[in-house]
DSSP file (Angstrom, degrees, kcal/mol; ACC not computed):
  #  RESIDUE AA STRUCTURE BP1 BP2  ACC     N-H-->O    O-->H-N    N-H-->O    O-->H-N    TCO  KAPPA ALPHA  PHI   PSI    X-CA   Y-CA   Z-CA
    1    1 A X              0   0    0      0, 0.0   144,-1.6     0, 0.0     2,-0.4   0.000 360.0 360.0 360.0 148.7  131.7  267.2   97.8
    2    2 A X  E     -AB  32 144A   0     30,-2.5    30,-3.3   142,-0.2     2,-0.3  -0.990 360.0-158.6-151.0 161.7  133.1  265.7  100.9
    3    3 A X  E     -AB  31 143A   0    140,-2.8   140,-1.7    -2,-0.4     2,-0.3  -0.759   9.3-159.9-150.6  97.3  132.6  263.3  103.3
    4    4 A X  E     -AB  30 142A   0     26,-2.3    26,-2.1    -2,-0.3     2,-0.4  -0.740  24.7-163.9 -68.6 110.4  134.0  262.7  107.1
    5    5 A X  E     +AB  29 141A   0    136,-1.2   136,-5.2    -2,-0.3     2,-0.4  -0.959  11.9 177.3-131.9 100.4  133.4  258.8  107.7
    6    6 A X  E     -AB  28 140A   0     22,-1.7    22,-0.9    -2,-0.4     2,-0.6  -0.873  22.2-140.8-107.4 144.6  133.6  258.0  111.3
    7    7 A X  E     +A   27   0A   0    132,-2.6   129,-5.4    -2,-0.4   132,-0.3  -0.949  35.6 179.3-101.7 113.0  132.9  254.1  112.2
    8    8 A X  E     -AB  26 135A   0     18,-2.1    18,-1.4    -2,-0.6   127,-0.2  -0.820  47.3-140.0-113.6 168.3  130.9  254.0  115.3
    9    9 A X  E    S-     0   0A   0    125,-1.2     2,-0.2    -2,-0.3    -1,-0.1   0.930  96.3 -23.8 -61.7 -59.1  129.0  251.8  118.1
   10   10 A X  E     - B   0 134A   0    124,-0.5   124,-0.8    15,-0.1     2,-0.3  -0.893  58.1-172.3-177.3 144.7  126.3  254.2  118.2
   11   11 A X  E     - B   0 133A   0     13,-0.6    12,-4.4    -2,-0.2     2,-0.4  -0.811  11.3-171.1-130.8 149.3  125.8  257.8  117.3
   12   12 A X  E     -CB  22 132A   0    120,-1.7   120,-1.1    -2,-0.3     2,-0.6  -0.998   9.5-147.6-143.2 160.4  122.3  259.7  118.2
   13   13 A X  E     -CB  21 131A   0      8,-5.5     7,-2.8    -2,-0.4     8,-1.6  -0.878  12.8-170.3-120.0 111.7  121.2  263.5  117.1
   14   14 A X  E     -CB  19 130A   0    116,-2.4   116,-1.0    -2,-0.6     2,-0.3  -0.957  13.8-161.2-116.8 153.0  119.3  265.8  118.7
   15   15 A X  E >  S-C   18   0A   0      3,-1.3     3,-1.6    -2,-0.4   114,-0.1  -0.790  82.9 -13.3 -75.8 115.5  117.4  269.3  118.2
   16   16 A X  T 3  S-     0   0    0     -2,-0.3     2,-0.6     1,-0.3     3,-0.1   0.867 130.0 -50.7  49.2  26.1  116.4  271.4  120.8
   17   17 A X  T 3  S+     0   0    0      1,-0.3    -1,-0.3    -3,-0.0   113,-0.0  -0.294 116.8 127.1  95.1 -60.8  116.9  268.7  123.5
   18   18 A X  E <   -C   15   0A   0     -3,-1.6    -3,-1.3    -2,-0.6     2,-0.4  -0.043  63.0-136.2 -29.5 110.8  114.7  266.6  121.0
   19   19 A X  E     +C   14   0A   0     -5,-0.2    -5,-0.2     1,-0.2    -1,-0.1  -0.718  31.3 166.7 -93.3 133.2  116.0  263.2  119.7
   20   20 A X  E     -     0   0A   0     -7,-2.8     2,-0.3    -2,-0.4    -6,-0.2   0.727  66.4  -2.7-115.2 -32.7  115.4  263.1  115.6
   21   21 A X  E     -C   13   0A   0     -8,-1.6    -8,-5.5   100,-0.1     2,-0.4  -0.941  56.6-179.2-169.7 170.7  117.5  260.1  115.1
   22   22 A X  E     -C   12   0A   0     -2,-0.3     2,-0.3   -10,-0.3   -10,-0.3  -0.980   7.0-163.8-166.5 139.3  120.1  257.2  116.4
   23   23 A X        -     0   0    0    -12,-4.4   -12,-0.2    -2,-0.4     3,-0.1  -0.908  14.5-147.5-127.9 173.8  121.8  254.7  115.4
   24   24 A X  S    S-     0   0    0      1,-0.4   -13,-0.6    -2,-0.3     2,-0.2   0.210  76.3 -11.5 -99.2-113.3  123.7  251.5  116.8
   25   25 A X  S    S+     0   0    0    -15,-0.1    47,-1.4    45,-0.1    -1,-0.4  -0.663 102.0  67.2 -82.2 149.3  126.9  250.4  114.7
   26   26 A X  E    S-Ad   8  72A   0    -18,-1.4   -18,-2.1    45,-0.3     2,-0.3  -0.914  79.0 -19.2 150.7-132.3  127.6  251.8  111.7
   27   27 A X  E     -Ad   7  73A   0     45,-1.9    47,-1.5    -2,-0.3     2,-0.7  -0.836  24.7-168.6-132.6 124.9  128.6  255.4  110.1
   28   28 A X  E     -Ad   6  74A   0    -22,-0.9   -22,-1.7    -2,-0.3     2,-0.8  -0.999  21.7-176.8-104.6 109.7  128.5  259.2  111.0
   29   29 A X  E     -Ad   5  75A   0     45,-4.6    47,-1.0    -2,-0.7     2,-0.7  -0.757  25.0-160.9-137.7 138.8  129.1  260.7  108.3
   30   30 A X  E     -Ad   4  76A   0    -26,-2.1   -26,-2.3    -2,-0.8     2,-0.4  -0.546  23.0-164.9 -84.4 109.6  129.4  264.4  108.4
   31   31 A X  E     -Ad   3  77A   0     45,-2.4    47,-3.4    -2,-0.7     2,-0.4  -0.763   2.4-159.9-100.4 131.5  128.8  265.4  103.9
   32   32 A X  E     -A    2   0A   0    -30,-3.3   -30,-2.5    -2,-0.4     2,-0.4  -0.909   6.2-151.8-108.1 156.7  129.9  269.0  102.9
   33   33 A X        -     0   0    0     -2,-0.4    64,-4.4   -32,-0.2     2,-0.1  -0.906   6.0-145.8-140.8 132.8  128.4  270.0   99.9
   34   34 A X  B >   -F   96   0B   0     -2,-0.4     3,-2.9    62,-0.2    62,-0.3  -0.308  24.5-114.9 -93.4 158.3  130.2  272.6   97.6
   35   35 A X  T 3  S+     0   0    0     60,-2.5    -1,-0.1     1,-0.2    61,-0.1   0.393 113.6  47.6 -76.1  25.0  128.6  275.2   95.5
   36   36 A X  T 3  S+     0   0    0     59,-0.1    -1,-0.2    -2,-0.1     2,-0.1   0.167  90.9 121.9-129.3  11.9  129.9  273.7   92.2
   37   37 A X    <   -     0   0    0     -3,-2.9    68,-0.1     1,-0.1     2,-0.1  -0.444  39.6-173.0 -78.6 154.5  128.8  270.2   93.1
   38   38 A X    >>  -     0   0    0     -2,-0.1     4,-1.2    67,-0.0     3,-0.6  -0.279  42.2 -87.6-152.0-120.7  126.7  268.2   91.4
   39   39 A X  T 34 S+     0   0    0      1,-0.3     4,-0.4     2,-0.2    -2,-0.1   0.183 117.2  62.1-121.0   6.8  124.8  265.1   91.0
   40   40 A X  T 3> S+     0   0    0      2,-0.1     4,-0.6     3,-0.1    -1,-0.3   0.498 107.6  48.5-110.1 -14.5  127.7  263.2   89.4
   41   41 A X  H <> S+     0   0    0     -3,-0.6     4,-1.2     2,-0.2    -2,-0.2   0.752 112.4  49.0 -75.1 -35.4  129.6  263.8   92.9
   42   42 A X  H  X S+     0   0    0     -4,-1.2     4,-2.6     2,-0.2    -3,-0.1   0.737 102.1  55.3 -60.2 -37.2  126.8  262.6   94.5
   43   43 A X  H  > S+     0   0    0     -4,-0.4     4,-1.1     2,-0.2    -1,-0.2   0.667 110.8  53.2 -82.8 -20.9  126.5  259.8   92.5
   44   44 A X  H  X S+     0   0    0     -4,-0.6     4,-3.2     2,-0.2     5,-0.3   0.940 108.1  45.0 -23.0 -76.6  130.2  259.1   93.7
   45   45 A X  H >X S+     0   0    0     -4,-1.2     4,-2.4     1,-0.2     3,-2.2   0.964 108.9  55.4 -59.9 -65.6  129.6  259.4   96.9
   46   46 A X  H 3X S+     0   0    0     -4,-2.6     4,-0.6     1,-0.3    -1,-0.2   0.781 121.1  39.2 -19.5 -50.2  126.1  256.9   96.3
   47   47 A X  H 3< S+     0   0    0     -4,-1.1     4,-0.4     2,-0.1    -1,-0.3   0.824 115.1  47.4 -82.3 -29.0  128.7  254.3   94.7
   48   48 A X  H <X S+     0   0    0     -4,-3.2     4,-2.1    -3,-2.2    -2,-0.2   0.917 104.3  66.4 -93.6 -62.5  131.7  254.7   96.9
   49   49 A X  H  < S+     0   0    0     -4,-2.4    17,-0.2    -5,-0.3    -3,-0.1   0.637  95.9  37.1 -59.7 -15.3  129.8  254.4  100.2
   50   50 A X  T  < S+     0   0    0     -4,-0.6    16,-1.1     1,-0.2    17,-0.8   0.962 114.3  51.5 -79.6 -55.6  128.1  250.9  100.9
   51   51 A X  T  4 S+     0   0    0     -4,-0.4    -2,-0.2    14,-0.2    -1,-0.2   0.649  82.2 121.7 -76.8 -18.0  130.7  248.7   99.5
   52   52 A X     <  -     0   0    0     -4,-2.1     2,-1.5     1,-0.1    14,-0.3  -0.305  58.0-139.8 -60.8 129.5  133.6  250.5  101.6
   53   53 A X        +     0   0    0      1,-0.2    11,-0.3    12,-0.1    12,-0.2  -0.377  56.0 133.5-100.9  71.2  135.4  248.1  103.8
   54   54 A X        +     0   0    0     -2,-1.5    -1,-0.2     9,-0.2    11,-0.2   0.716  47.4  86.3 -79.6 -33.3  135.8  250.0  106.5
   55   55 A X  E    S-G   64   0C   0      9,-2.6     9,-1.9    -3,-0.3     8,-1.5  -0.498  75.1-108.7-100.8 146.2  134.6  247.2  109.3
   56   56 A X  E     -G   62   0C   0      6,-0.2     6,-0.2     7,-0.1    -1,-0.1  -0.296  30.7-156.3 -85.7 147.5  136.3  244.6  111.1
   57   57 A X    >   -     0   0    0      4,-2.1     3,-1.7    -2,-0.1     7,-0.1  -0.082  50.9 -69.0 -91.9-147.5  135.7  240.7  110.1
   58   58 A X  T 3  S+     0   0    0      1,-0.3    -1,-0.1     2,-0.1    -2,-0.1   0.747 129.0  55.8 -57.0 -24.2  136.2  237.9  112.3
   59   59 A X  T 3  S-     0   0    0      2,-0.2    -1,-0.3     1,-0.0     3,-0.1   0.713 110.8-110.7 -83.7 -16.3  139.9  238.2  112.2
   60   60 A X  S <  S+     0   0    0     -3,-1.7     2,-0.3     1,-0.3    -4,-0.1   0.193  79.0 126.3 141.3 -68.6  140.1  241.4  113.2
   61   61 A X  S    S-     0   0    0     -5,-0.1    -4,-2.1     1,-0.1     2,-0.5  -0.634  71.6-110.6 -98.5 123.1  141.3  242.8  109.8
   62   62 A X  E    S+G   56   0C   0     -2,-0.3    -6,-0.2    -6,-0.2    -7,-0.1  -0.515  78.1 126.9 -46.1 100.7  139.0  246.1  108.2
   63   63 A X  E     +     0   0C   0     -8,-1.5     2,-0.4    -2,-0.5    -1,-0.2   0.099  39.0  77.2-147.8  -1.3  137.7  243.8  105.5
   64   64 A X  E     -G   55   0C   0     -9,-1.9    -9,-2.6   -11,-0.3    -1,-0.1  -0.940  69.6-127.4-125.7 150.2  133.9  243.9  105.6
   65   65 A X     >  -     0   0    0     -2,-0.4     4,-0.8   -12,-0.2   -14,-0.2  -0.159  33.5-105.5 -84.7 173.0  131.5  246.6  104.2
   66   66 A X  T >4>S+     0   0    0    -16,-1.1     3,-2.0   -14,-0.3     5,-1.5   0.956 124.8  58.2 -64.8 -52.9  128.7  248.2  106.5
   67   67 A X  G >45S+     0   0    0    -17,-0.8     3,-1.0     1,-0.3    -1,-0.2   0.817 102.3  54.2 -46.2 -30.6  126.2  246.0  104.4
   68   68 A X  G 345S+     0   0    0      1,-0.3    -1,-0.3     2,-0.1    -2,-0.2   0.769 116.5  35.4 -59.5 -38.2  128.2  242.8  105.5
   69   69 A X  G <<5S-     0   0    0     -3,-2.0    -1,-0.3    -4,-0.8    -2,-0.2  -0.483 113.7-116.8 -89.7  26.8  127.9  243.5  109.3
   70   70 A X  T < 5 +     0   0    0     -3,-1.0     2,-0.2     1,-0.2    -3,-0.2   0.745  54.0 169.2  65.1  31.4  124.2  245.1  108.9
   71   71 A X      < -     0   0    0     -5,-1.5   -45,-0.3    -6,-0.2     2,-0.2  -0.524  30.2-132.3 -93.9 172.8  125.1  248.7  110.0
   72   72 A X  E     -d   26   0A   0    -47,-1.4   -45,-1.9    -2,-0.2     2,-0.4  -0.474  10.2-144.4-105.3 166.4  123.4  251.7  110.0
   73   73 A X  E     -de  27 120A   0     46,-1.0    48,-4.1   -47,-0.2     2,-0.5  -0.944   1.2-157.0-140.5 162.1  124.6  255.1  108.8
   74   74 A X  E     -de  28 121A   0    -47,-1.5   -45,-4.6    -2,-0.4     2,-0.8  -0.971  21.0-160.6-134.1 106.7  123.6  258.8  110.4
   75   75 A X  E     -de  29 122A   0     46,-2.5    48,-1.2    -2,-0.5     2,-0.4  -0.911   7.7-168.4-124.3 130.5  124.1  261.3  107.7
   76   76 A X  E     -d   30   0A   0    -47,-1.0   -45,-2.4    -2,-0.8     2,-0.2  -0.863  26.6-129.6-102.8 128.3  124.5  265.0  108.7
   77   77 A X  E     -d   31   0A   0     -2,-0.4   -45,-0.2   -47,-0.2     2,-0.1  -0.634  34.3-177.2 -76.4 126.9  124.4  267.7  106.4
   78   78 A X        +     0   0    0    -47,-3.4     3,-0.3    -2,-0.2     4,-0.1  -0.536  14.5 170.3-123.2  78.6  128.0  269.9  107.4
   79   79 A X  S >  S+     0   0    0      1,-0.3     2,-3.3   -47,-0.2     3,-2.0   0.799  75.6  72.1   3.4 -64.1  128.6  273.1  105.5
   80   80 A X  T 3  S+     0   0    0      1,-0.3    -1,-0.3     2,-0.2   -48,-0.1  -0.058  90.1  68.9 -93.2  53.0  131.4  274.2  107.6
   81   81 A X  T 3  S+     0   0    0     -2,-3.3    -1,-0.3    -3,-0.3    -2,-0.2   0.757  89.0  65.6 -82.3 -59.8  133.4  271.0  105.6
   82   82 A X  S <  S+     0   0    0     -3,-2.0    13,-0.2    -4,-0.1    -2,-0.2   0.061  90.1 132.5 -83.1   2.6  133.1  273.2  102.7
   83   83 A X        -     0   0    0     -4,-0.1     2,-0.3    10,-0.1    10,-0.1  -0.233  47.9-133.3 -76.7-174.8  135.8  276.3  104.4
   84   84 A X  B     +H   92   0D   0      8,-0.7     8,-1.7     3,-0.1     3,-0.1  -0.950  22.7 170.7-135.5 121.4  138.3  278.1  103.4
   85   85 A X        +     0   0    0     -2,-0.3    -1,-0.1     6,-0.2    -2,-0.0   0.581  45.9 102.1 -69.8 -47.8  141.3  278.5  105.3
   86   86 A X  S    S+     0   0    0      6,-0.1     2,-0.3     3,-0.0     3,-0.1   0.168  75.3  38.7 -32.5 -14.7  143.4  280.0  103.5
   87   87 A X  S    S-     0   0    0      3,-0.2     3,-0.3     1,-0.1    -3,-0.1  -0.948 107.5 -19.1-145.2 142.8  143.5  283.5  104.5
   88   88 A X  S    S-     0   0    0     -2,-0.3    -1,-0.1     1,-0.2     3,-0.0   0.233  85.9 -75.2  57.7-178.7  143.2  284.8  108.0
   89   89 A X  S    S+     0   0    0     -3,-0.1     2,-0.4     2,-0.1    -1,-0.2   0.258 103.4  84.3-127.6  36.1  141.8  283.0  110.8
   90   90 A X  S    S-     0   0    0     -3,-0.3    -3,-0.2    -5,-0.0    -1,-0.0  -0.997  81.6-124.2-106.3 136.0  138.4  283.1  110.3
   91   91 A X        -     0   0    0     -2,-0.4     2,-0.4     1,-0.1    -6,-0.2  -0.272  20.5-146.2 -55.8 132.0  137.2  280.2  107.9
   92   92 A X  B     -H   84   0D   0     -8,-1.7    -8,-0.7   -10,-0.1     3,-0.2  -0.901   8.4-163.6-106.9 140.8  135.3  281.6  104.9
   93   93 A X    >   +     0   0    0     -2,-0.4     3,-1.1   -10,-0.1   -11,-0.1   0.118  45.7 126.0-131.4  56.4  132.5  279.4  103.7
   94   94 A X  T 3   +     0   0    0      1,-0.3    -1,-0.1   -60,-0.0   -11,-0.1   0.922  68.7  56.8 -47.5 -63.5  131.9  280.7  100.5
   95   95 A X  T 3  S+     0   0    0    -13,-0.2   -60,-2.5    -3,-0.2    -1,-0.3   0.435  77.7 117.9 -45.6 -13.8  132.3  277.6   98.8
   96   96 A X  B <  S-F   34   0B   0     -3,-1.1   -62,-0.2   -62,-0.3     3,-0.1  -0.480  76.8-106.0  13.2  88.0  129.6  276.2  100.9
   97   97 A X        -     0   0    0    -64,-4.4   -62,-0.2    -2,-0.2     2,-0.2   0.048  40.9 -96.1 -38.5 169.3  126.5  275.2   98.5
   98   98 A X     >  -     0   0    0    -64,-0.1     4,-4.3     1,-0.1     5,-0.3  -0.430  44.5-107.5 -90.1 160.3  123.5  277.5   98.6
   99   99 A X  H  > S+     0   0    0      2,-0.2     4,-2.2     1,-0.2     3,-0.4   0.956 112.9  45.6 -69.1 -74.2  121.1  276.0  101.0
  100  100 A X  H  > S+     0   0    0      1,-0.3     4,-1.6     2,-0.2    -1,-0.2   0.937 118.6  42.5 -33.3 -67.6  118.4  274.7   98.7
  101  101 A X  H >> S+     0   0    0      2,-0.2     3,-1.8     1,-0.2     4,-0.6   0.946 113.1  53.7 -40.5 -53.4  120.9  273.3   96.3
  102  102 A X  H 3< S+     0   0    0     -4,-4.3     4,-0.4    -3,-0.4    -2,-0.2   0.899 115.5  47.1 -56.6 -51.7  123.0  271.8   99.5
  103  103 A X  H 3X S+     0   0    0     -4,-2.2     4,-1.0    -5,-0.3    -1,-0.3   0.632 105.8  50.9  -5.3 -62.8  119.6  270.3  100.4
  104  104 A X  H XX S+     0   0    0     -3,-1.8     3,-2.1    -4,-1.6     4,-1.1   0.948 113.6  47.2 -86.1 -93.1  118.6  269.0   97.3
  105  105 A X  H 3X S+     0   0    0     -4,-0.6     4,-1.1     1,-0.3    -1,-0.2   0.330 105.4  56.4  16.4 -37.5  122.0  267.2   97.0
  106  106 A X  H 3> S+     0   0    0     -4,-0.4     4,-1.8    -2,-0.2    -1,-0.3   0.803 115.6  40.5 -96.3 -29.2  122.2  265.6  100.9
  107  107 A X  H <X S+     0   0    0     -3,-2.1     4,-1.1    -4,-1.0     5,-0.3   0.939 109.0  57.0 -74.9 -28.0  118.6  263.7  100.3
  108  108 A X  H >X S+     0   0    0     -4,-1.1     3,-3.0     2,-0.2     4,-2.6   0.951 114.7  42.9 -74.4 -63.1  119.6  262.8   96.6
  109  109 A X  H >X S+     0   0    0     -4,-1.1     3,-3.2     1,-0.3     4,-2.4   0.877 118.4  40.6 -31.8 -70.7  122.8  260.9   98.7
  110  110 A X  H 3< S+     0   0    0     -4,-1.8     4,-0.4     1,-0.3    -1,-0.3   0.630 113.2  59.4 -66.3   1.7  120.8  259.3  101.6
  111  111 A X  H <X S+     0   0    0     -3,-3.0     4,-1.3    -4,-1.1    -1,-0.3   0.720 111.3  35.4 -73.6 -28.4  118.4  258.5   99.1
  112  112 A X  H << S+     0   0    0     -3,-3.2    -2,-0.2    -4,-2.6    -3,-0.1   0.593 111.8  54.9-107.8 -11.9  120.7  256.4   96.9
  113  113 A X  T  <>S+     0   0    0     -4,-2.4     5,-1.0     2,-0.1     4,-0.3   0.784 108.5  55.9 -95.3 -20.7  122.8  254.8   99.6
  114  114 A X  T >45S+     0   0    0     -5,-0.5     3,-0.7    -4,-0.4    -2,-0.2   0.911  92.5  66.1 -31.6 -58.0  119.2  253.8  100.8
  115  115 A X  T 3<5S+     0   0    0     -4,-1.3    -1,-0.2     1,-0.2    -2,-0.1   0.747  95.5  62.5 -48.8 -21.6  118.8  252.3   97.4
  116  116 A X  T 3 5S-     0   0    0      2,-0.2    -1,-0.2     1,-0.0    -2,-0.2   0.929 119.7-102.8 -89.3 -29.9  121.7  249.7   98.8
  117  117 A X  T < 5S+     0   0    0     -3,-0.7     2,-0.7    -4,-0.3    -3,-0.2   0.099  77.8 134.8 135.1 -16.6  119.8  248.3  101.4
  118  118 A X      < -     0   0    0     -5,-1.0    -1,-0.3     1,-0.1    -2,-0.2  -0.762  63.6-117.5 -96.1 101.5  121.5  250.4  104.5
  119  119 A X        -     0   0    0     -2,-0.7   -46,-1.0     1,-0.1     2,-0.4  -0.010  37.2-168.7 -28.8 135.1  119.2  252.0  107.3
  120  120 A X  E     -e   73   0A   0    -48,-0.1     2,-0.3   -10,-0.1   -46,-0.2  -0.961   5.1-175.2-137.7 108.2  120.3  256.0  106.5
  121  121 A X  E     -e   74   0A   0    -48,-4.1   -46,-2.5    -2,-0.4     2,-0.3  -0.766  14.9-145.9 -97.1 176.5  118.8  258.3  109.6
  122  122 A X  E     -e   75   0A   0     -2,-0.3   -46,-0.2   -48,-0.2     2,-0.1  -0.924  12.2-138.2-131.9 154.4  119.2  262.0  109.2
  123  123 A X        -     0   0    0    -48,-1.2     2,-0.4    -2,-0.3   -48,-0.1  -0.027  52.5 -64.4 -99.7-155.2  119.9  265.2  111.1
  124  124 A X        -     0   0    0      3,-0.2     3,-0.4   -47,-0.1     5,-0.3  -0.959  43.5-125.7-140.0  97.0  118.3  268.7  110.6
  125  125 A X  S    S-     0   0    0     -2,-0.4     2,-1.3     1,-0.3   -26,-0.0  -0.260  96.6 -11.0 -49.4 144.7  119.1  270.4  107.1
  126  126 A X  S    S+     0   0    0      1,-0.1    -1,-0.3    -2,-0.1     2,-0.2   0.160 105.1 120.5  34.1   6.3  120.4  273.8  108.7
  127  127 A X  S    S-     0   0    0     -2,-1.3     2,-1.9    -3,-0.4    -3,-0.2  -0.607  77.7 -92.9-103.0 170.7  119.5  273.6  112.3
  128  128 A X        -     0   0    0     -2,-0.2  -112,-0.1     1,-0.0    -1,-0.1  -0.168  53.7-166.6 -63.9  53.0  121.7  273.6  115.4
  129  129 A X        -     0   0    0     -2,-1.9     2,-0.3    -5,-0.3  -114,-0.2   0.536  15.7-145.2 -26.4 159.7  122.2  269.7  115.9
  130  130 A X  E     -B   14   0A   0   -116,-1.0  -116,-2.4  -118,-0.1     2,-0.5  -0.933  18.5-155.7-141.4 105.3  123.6  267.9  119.2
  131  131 A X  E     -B   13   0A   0     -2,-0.3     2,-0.6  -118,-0.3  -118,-0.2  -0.973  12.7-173.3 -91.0 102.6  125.6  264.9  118.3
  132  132 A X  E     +B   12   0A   0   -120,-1.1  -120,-1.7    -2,-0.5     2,-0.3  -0.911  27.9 142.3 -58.3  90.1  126.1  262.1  120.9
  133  133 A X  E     -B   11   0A   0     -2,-0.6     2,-0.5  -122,-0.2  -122,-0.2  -0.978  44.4-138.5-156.6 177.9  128.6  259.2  119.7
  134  134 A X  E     -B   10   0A   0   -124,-0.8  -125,-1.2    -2,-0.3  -124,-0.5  -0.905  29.0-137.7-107.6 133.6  131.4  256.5  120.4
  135  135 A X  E     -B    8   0A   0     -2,-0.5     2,-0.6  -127,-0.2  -127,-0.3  -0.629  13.3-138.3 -81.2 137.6  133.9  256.4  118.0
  136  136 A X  E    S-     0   0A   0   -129,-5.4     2,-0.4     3,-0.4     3,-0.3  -0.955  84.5 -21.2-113.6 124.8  135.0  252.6  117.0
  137  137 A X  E    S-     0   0A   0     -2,-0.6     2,-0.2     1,-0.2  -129,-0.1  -0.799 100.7 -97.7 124.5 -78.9  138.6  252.2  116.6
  138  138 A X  E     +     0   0A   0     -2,-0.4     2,-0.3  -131,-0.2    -1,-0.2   0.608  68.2 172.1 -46.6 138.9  138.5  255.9  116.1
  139  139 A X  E     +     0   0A   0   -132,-0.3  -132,-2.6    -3,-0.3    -3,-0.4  -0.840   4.4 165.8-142.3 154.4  138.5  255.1  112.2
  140  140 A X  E     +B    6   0A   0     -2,-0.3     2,-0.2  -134,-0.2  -134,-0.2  -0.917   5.8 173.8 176.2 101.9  137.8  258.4  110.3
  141  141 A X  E     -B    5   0A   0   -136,-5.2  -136,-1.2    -2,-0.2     2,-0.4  -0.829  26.7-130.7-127.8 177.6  138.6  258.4  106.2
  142  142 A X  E     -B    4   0A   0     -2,-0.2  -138,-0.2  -138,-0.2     2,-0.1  -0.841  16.1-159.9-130.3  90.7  137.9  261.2  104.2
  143  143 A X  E     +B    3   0A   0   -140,-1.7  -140,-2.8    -2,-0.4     2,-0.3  -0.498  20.7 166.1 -85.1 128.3  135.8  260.9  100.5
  144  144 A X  E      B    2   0A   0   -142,-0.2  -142,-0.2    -2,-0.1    -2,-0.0  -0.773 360.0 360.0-160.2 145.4  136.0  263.7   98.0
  145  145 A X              0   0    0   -144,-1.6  -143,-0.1    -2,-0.3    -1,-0.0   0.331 360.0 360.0-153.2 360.0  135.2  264.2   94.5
């Protein structure tokens, strides 16, 4: 499982022209989910993300968690995390979870970092998404387990 952690102002998602979700400050984070992961990665991810002190405090200094500064997080389902490079130069994304499973696996996350106390909106399990946001910083880490 992996997880692209951008810190933003404010990020919004649309479908089809169609706004499904927005946030102000807080978290895009773009989750691949691979086809041997499994609910103990998730539960990683569930542990790792709220408490990271990704945000700046008074000083300045990346020392506060989302939950300390009251942000919000926009979590997007991304398959194409989950390529393969390695050969040629088209990305294979075999390793890519099977859609149901991949599924099951991105609500069990935004369910449990819910569970922390942290607004979690969501994109559109397979569809073609439109991402709007400002990067803050840019800061951009990378989770995987």
């Amino acid at each position: 499982m992996k997880a692209v952690i951008q810190r933003v102002q404010n990020a919004n998602l649309k479908v089809d022209g169609k706004l499904i979700s927005e946030i102000g400050f807080g978290y895009v984070i773009f989750l691949g989910v691979e086809n041997t992961d499994t609910k103990e990665q998730a539960d990683y991810m569930i542990k790792k993300i709220p408490p990271l002190r990704i945000c700046e405090d008074e000083n300045g200094k990346t020392n506060k968690s989302i939950i300390d500064v009251g942000g919000e997080i926009l979590l997007v389902s991304q398959f194409t995390l989950c390529a393969d490079t390695s050969h040629g130069n088209r990305p294979s994304f075999i390793n890519a979870g099977a859609p149901d499973m991949a599924n099951e696996l991105y609500l069990y996350v935004a369910e449990g970092i819910k569970k922390s106390g942290i607004p979690v909106k969501l994109g559109v399990f397979g569809a073609d998404m439109k991402i709007s946001q400002v990067n803050d910083g840019p800061f951009t880490i990378i989770l995987e387990k």
